[in-house]
py3Dmol code that shows the C-alpha trace and the ligand (Angstrom):
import py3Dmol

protein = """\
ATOM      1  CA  UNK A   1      51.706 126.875 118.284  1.00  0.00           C
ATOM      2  CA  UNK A   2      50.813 127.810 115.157  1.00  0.00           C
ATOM      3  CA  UNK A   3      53.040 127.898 112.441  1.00  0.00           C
ATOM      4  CA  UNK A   4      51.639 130.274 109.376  1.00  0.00           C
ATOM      5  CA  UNK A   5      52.446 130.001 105.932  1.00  0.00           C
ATOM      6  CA  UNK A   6      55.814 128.449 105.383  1.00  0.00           C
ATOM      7  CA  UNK A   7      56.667 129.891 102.163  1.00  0.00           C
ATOM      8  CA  UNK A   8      60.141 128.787 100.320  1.00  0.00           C
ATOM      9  CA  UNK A   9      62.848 130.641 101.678  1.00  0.00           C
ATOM     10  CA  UNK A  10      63.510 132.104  98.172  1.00  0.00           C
ATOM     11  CA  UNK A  11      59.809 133.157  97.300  1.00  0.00           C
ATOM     12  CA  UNK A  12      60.626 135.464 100.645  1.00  0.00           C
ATOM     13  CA  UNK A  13      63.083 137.079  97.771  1.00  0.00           C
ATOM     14  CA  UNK A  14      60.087 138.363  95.917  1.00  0.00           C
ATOM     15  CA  UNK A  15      59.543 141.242  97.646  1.00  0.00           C
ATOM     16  CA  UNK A  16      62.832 142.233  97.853  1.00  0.00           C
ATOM     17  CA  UNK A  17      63.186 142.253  94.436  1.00  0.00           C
ATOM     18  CA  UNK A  18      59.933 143.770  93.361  1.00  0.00           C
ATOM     19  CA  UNK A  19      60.806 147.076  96.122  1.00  0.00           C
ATOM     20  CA  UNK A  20      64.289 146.717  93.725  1.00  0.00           C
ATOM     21  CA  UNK A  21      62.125 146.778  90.890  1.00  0.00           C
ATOM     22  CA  UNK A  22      60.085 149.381  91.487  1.00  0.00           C
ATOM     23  CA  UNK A  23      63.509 151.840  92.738  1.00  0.00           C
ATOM     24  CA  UNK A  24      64.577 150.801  89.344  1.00  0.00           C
ATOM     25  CA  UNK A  25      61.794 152.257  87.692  1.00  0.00           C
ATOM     26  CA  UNK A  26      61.816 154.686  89.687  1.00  0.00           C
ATOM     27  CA  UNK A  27      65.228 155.328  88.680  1.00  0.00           C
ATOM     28  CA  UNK A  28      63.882 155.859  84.914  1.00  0.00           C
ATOM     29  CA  UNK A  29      60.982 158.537  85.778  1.00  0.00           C
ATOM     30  CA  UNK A  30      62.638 160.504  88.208  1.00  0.00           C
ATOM     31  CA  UNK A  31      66.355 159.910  89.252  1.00  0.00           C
ATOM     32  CA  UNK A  32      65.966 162.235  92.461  1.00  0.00           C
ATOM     33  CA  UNK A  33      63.415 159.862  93.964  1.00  0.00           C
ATOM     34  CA  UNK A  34      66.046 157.225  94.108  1.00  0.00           C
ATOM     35  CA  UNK A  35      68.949 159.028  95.558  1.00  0.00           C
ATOM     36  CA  UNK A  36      70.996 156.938  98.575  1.00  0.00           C
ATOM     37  CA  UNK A  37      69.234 153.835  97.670  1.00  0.00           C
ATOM     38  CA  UNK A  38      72.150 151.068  96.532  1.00  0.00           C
ATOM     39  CA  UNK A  39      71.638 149.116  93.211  1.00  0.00           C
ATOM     40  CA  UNK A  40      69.316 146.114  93.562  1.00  0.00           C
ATOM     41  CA  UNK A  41      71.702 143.193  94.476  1.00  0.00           C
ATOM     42  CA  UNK A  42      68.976 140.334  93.915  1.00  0.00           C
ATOM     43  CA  UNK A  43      69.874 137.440  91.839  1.00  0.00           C
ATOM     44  CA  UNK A  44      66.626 137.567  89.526  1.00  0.00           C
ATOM     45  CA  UNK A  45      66.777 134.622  88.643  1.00  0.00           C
ATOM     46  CA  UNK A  46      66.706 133.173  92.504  1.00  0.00           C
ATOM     47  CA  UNK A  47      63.377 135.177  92.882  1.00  0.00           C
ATOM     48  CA  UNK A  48      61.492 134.101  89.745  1.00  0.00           C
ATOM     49  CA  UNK A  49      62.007 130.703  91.126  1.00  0.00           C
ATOM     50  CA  UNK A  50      60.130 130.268  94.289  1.00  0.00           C
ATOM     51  CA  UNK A  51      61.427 126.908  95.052  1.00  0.00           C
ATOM     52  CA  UNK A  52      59.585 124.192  93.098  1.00  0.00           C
ATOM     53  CA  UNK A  53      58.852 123.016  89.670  1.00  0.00           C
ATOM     54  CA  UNK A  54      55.267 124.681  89.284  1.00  0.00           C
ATOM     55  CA  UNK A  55      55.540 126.641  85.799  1.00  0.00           C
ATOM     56  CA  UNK A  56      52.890 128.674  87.051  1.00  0.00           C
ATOM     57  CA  UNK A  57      55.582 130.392  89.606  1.00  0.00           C
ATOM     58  CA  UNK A  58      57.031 132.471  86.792  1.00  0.00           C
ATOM     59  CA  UNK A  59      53.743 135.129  87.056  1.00  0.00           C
ATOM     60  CA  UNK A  60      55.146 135.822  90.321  1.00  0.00           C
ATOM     61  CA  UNK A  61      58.323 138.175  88.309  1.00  0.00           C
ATOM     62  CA  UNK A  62      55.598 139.762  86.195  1.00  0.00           C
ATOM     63  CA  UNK A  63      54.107 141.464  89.596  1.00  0.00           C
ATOM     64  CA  UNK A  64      53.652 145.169  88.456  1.00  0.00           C
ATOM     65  CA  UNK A  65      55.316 148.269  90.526  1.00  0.00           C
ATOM     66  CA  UNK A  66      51.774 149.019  91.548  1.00  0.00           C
ATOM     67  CA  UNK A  67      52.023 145.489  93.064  1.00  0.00           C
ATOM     68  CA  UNK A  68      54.902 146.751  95.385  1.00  0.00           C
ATOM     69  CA  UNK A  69      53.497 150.058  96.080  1.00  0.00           C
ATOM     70  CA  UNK A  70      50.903 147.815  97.886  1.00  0.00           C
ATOM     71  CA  UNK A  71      53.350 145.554  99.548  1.00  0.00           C
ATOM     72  CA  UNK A  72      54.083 148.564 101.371  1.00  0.00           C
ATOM     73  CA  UNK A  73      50.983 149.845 102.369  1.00  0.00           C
ATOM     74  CA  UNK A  74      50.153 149.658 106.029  1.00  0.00           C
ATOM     75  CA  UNK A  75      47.733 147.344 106.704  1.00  0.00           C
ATOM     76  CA  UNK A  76      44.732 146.380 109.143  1.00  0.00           C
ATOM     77  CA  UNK A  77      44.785 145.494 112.339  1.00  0.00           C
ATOM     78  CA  UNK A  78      42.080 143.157 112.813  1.00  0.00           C
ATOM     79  CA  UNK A  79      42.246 140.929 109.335  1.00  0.00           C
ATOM     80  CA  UNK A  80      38.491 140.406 109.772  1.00  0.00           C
ATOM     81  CA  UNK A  81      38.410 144.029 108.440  1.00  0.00           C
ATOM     82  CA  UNK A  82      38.691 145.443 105.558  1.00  0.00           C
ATOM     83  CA  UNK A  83      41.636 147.662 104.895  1.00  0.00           C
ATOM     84  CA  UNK A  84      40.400 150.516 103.720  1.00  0.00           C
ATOM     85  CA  UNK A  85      43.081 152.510 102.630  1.00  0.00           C
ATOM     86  CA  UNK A  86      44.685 149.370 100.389  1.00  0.00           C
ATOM     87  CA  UNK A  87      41.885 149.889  97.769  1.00  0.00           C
ATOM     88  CA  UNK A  88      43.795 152.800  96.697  1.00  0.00           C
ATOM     89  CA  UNK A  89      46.399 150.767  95.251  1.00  0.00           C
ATOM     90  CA  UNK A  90      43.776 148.207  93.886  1.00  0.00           C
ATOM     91  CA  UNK A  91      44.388 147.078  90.646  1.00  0.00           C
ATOM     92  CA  UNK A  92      41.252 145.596  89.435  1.00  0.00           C
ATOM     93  CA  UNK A  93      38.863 148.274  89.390  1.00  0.00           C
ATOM     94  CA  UNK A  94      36.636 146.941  91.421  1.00  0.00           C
ATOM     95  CA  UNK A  95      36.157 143.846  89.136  1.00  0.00           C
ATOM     96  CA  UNK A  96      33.640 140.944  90.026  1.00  0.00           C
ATOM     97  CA  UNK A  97      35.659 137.603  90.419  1.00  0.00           C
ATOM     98  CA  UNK A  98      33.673 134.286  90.679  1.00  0.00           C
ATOM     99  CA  UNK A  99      35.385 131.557  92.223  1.00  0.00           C
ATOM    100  CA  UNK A 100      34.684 127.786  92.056  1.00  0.00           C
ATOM    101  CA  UNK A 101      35.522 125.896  95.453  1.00  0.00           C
ATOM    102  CA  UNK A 102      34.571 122.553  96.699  1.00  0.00           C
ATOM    103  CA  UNK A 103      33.204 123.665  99.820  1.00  0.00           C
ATOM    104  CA  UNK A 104      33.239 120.633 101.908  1.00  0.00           C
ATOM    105  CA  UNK A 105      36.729 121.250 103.454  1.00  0.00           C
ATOM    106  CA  UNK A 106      36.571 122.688 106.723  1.00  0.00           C
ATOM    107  CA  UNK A 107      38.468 124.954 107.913  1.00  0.00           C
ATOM    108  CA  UNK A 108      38.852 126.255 104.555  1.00  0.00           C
ATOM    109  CA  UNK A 109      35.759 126.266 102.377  1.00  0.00           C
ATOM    110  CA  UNK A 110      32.427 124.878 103.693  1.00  0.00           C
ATOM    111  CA  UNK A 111      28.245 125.667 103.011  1.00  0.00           C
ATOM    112  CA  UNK A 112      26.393 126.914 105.642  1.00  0.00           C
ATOM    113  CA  UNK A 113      22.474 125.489 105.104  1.00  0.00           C
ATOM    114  CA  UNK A 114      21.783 128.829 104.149  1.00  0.00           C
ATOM    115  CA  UNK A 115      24.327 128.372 101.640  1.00  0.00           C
ATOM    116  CA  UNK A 116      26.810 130.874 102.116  1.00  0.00           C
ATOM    117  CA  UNK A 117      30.300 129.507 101.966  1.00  0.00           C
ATOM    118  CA  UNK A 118      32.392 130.185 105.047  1.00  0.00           C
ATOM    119  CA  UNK A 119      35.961 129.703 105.838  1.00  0.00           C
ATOM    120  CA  UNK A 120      39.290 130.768 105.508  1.00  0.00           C
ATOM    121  CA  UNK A 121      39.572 130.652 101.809  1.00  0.00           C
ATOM    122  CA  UNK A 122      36.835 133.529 101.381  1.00  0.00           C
ATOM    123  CA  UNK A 123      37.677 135.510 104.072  1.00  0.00           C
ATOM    124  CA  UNK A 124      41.342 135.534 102.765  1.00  0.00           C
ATOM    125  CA  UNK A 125      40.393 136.124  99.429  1.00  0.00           C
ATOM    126  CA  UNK A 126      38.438 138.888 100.628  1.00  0.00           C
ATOM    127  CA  UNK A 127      41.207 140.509 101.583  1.00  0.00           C
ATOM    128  CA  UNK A 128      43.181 139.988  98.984  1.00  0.00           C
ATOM    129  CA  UNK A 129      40.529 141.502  96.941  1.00  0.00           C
ATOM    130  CA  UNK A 130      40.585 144.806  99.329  1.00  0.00           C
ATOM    131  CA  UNK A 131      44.042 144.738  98.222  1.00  0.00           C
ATOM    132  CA  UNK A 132      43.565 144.050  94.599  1.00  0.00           C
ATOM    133  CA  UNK A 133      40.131 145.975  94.434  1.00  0.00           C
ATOM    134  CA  UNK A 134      37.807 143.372  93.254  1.00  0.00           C
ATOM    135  CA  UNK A 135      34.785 141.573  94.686  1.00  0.00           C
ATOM    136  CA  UNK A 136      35.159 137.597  95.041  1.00  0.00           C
ATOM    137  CA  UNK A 137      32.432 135.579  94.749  1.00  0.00           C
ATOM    138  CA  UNK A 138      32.391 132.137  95.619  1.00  0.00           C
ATOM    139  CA  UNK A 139      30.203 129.261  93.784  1.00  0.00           C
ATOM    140  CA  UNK A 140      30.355 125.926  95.098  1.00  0.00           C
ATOM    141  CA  UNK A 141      31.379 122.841  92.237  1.00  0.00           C
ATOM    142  CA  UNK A 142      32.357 119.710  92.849  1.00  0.00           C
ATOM    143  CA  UNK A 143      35.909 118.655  93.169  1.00  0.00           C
ATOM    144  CA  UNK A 144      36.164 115.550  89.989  1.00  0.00           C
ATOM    145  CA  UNK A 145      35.153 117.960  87.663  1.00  0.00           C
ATOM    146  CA  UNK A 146      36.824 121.709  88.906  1.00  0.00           C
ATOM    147  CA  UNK A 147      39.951 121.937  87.036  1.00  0.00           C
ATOM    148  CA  UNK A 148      38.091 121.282  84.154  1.00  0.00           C
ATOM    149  CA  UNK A 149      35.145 123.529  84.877  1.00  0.00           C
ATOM    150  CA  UNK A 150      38.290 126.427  85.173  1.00  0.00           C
ATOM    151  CA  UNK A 151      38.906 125.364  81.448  1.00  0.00           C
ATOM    152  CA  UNK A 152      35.530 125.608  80.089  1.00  0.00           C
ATOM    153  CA  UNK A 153      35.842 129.083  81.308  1.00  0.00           C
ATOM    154  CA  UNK A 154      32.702 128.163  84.182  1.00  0.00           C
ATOM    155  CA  UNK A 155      34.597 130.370  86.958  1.00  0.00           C
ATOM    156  CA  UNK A 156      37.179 133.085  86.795  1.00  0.00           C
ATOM    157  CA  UNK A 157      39.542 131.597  89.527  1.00  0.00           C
ATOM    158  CA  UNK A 158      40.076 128.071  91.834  1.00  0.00           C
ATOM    159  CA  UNK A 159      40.037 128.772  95.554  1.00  0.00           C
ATOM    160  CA  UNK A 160      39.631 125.269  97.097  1.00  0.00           C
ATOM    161  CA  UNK A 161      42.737 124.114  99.523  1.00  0.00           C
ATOM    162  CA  UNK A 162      43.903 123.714  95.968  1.00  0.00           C
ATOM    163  CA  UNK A 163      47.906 122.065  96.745  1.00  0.00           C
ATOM    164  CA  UNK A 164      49.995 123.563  93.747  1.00  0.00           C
ATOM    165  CA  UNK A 165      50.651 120.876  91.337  1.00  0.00           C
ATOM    166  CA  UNK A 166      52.295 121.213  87.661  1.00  0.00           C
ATOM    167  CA  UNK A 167      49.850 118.640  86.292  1.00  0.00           C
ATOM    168  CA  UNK A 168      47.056 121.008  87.289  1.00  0.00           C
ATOM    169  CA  UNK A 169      47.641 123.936  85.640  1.00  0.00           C
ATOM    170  CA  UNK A 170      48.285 121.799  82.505  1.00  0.00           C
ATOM    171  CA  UNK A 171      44.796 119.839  83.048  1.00  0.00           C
ATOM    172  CA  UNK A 172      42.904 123.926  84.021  1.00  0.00           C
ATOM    173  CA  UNK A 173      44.813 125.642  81.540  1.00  0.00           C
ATOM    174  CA  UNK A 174      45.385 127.601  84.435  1.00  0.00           C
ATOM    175  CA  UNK A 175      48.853 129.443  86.185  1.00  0.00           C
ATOM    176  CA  UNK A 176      48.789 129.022  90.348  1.00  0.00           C
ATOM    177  CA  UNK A 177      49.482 132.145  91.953  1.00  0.00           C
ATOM    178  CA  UNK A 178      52.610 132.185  94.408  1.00  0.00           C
ATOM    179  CA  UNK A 179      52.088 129.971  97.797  1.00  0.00           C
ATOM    180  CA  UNK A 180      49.180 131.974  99.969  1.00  0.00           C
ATOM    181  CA  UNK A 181      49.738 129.007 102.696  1.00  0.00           C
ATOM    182  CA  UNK A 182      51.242 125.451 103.445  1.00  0.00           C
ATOM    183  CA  UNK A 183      49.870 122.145 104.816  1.00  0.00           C
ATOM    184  CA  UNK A 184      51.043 118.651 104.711  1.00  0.00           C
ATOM    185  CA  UNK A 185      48.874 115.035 104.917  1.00  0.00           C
ATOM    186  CA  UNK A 186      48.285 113.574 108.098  1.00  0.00           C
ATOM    187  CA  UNK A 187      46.893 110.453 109.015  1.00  0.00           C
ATOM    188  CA  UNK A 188      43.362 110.287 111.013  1.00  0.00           C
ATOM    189  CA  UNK A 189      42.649 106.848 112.870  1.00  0.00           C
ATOM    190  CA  UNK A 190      40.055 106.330 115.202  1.00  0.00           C
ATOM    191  CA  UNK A 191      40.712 107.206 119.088  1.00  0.00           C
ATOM    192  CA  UNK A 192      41.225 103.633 120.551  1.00  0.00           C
ATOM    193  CA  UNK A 193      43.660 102.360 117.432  1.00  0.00           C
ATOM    194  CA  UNK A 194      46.417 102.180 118.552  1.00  0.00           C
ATOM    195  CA  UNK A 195      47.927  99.878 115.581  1.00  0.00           C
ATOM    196  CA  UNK A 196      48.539 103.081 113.557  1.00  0.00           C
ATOM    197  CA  UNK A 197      51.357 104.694 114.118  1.00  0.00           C
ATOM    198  CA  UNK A 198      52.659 106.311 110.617  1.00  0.00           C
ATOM    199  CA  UNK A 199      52.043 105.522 106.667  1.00  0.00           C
ATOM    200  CA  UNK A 200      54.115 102.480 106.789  1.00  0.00           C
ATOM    201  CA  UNK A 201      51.422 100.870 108.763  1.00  0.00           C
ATOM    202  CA  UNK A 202      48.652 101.771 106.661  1.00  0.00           C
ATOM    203  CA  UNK A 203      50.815 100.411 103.321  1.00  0.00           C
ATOM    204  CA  UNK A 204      52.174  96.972 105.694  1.00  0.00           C
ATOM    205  CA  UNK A 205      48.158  95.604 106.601  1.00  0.00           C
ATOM    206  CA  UNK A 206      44.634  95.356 105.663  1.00  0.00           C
ATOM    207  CA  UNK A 207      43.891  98.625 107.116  1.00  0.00           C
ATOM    208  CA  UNK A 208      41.350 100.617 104.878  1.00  0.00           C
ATOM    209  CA  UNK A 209      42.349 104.103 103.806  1.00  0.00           C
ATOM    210  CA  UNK A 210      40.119 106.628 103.438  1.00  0.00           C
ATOM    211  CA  UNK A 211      40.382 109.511 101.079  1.00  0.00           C
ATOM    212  CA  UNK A 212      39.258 112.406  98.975  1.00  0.00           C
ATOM    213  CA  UNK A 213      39.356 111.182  95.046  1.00  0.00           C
ATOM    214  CA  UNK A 214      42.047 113.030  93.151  1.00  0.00           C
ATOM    215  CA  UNK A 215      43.614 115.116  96.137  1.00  0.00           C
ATOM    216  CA  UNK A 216      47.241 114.943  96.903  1.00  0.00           C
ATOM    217  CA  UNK A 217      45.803 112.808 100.619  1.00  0.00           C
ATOM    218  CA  UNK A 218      44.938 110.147  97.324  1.00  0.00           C
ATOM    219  CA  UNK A 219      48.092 110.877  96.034  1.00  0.00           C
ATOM    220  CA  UNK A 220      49.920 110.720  99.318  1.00  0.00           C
ATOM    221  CA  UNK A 221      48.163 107.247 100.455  1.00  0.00           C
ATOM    222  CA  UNK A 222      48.793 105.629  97.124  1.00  0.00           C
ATOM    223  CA  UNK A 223      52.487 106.427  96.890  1.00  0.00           C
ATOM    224  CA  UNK A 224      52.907 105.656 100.527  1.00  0.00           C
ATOM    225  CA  UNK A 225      52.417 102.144  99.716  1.00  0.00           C
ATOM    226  CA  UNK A 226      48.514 101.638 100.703  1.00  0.00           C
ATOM    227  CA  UNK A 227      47.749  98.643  98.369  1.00  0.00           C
ATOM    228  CA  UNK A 228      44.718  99.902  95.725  1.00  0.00           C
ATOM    229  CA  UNK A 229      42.468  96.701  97.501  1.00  0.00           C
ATOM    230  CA  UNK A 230      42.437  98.700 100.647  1.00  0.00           C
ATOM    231  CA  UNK A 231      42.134 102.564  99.087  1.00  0.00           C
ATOM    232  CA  UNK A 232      38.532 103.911  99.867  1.00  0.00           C
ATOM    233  CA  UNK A 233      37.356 106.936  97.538  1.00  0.00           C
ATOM    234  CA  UNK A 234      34.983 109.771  98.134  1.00  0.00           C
ATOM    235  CA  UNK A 235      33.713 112.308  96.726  1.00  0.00           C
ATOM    236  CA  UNK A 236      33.854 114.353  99.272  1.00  0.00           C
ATOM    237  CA  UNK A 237      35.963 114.353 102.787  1.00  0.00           C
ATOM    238  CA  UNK A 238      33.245 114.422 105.109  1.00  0.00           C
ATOM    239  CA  UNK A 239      31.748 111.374 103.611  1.00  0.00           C
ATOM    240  CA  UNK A 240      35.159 109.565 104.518  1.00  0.00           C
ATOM    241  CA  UNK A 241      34.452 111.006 108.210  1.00  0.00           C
ATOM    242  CA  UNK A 242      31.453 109.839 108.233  1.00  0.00           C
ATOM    243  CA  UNK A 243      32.961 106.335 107.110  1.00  0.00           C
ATOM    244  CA  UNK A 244      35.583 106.436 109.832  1.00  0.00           C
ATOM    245  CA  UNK A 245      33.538 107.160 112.928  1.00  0.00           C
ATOM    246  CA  UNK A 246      30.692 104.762 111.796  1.00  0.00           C
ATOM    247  CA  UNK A 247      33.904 102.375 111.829  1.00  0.00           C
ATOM    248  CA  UNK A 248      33.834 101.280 108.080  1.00  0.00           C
ATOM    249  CA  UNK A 249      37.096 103.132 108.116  1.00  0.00           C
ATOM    250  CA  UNK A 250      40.588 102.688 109.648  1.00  0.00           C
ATOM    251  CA  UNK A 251      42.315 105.540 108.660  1.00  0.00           C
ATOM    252  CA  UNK A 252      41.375 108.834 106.516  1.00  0.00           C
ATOM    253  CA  UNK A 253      44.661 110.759 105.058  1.00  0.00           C
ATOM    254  CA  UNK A 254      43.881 114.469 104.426  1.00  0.00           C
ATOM    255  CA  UNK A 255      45.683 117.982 104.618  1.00  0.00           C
ATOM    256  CA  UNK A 256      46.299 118.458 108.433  1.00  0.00           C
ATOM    257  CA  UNK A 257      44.034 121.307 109.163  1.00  0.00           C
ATOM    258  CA  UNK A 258      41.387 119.737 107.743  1.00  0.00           C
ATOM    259  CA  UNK A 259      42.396 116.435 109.868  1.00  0.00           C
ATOM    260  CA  UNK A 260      42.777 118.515 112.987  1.00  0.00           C
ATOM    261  CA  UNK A 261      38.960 120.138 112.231  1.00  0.00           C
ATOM    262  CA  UNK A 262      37.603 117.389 112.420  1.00  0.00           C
ATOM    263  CA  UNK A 263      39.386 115.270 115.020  1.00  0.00           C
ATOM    264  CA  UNK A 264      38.518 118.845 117.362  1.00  0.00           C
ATOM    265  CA  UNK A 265      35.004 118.092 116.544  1.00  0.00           C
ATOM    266  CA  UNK A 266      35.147 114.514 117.634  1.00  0.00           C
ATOM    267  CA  UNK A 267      38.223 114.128 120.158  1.00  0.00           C
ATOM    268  CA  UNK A 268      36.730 111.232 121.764  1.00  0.00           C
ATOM    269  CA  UNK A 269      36.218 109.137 118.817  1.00  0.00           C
ATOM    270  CA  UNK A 270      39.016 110.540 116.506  1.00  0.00           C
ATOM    271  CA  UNK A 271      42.984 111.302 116.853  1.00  0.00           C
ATOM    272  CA  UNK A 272      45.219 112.442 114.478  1.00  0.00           C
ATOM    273  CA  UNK A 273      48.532 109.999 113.870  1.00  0.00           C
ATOM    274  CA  UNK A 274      51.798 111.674 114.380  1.00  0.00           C
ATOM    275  CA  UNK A 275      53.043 114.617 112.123  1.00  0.00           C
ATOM    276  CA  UNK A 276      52.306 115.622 109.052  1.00  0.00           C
ATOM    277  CA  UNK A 277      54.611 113.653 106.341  1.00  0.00           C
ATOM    278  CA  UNK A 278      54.445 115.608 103.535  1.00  0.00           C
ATOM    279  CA  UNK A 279      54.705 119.742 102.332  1.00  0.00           C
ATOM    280  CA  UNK A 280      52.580 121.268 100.217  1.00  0.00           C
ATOM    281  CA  UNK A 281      51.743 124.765  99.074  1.00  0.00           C
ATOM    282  CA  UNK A 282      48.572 126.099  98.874  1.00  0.00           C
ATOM    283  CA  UNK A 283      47.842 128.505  95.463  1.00  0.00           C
ATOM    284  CA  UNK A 284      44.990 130.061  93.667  1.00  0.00           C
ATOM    285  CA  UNK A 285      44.625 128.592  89.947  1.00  0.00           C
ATOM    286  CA  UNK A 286      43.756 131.244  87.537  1.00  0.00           C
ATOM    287  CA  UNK A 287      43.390 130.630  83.707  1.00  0.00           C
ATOM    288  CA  UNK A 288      46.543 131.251  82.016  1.00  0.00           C
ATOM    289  CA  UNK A 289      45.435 134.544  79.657  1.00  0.00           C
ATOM    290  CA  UNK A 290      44.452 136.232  82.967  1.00  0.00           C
ATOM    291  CA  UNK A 291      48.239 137.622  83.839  1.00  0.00           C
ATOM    292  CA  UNK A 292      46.152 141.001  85.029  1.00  0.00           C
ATOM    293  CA  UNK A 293      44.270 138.637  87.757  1.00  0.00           C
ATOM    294  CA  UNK A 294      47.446 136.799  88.557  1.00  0.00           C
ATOM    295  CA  UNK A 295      49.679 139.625  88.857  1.00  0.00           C
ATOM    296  CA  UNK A 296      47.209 141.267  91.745  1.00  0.00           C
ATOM    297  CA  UNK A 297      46.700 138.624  93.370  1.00  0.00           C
ATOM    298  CA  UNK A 298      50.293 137.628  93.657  1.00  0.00           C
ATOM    299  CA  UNK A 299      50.970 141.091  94.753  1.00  0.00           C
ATOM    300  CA  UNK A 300      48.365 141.066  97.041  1.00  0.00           C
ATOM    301  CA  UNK A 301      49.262 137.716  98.515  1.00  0.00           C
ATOM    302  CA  UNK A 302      52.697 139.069  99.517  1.00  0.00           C
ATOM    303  CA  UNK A 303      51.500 142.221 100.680  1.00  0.00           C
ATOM    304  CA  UNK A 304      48.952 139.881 102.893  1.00  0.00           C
ATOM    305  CA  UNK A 305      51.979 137.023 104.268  1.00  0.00           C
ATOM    306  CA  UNK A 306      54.482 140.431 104.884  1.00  0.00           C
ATOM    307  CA  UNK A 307      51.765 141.968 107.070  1.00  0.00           C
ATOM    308  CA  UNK A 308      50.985 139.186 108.818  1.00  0.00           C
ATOM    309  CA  UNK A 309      47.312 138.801 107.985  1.00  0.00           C
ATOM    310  CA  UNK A 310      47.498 135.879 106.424  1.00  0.00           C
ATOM    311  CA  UNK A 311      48.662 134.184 109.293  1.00  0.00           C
ATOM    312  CA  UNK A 312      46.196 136.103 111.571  1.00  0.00           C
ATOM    313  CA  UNK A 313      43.345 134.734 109.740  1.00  0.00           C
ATOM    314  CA  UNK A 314      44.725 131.679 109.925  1.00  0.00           C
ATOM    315  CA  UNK A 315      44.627 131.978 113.788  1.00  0.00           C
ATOM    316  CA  UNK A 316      41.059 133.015 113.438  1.00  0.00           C
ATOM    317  CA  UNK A 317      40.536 129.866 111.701  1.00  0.00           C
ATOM    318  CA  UNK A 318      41.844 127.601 114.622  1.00  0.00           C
ATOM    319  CA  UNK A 319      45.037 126.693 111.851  1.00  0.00           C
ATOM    320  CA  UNK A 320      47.895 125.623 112.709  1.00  0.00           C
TER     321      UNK A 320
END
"""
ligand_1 = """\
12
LIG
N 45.074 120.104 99.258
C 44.507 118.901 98.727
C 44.671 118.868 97.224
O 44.897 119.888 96.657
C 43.051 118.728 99.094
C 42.165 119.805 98.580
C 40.724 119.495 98.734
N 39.976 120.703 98.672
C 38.639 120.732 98.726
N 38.065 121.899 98.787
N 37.967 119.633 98.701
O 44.559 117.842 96.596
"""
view = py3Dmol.view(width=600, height=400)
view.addModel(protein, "pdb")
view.setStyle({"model": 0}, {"cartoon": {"style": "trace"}})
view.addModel(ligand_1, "xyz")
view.setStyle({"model": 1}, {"stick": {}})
view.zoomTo()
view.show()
């Protein structure tokens, strides 16, 4: 079954307090409006903090009331299209966003060989944008250098299976929007291995770990113990695929959709190794003197996981 997003329990606060919010300033313009409702009883400070240490989090309290006027709004039935009548609450103005992504990451970003990049990513932040009311547009850069490419100002927002990480936004100059969805790593090994059974076997013998440079499967593999003799970097994921079915591979360790993608692709020659053994949260990095960008997509991000859409999509995307 599929899961959805798994946001921290407290982030699920958010909302709650932004509909508080907005009574409260409600309560300001025009008292009648508010009559019968009780005084907000949210902790604030429990719902700036989402639940981990990213500084970026704090945008999420800076959501405007227009932001919860559009958590409200009812929404599509079929995520595939667009909602029409959320663009009335769009903050943006119908502003052009361009968006770096690696897109070699199935399901979420990939290049079609006519070049158009596919996946859950864009579609999702297409309808965040029909919430937000701006147009995304996606430009494909490679992962080594896109945090800095977000700080040399080449791309207006990171979409990319981007896990939120504090060291990011301090390397992008960037603030991650709250969680839009959440993954762990997961070991890949080949079908007829059956020596693999978790991390500790991949740290405990020779095996050779393959793994996207610089992503948290790196991150994962290293701290797990994998000596740095038997690490194996790529560029790219599907290179370390590539590696493990032509057998110069033993294991890959990637975020589990992206495991599960592939493994469905090759189920006689690939199998994913037990569950996933981390938790990470997906976000959107946006550079940090872009609080207007932030704020609507945060609001439009917890319009999307309150509807359901997000998880929808995710569906549509074969996620789990
Ligand atoms: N979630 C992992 C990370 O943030 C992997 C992301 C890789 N994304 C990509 N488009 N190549 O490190």
């Amino acid at each position: 079954m599929r899961s959805g997003p798994r946001l921290p329990i407290r982030l699920m606060l958010i909302p709650a307090l932004l509909l508080a919010a907005t009574m409260g300033i409600a309560a300001c313009d025009n008292s009648s409006q508010t009559a019968g409702y009780p005084p907000p009883v949210v902790d604030p400070a429990a719902a700036r903090d989402p639940g981990y240490p990213a500084p970026g989090d704090e945008a999420s309290e800076d959501v405007d009331e227009d932001g919860a006027d559009e958590a409200q709004t009812e929404t599509a039935e079929d995520p595939t299209i667009v909602d029409e009548g959320s663009m009335l609450g769009g903050d943006l103005g119908g502003r052009v966003i361009r968006i770096g992504t690696d897109a070699t990451y199935p399901p979420f970003e990939s290049e079609e060989p006519d070049g158009a990049i596919v996946g859950f990513d864009p579609d999702l932040l297409r309808l965040l944008c029909d919430h937000a009311g701006c147009t995304a547009e996606f430009v494909a850069t490679d992962w080594t250098g896109i945090f800095a490419a977000l700080k040399a100002g080449e791309f207006d927002a990171l979409m990319s299976a981007i896990t939120i990480l504090p060291e990011r936004e301090e390397n992008s100059g960037g603030l991650f929007t709250v969680p839009y969805y959440s993954i762990g790593q997961v070991i890949v090994a080949a079908a007829d291995n059956a020596d693999i059974a978790g991390i500790d076997d991949l740290a405990s013998t020779e095996a050779l770990v393959g793994v996207q440079t610089g992503t948290t499967g790196d991150t994962a593999a290293t701290e797990g113990g994998v000596p740095e003799d038997s690490m194996q970097r790529y560029d790219t994921i599907p290179l370390a695929f590539q590696a493990l079915l032509n057998g110069d591979l033993d294991a890959i360790v990637c975020d589990a959709p992206t495991a599960a993608n592939y493994v469905g692709e090759n189920p006689d020659d690939l199998r994913v190794v037990g569950e996933p053994f981390t938790t990470e949260d997906y976000g959107i990095l946006v550079p940090d003197y872009d609080t207007e960008l932030l704020d609507a997509l945060n609001a439009a991000i917890l319009a999307l996981d309150e509807s359901g859409d997000i998880a929808r999509l995710a569906e549509i995307h074969g996620i789990e």
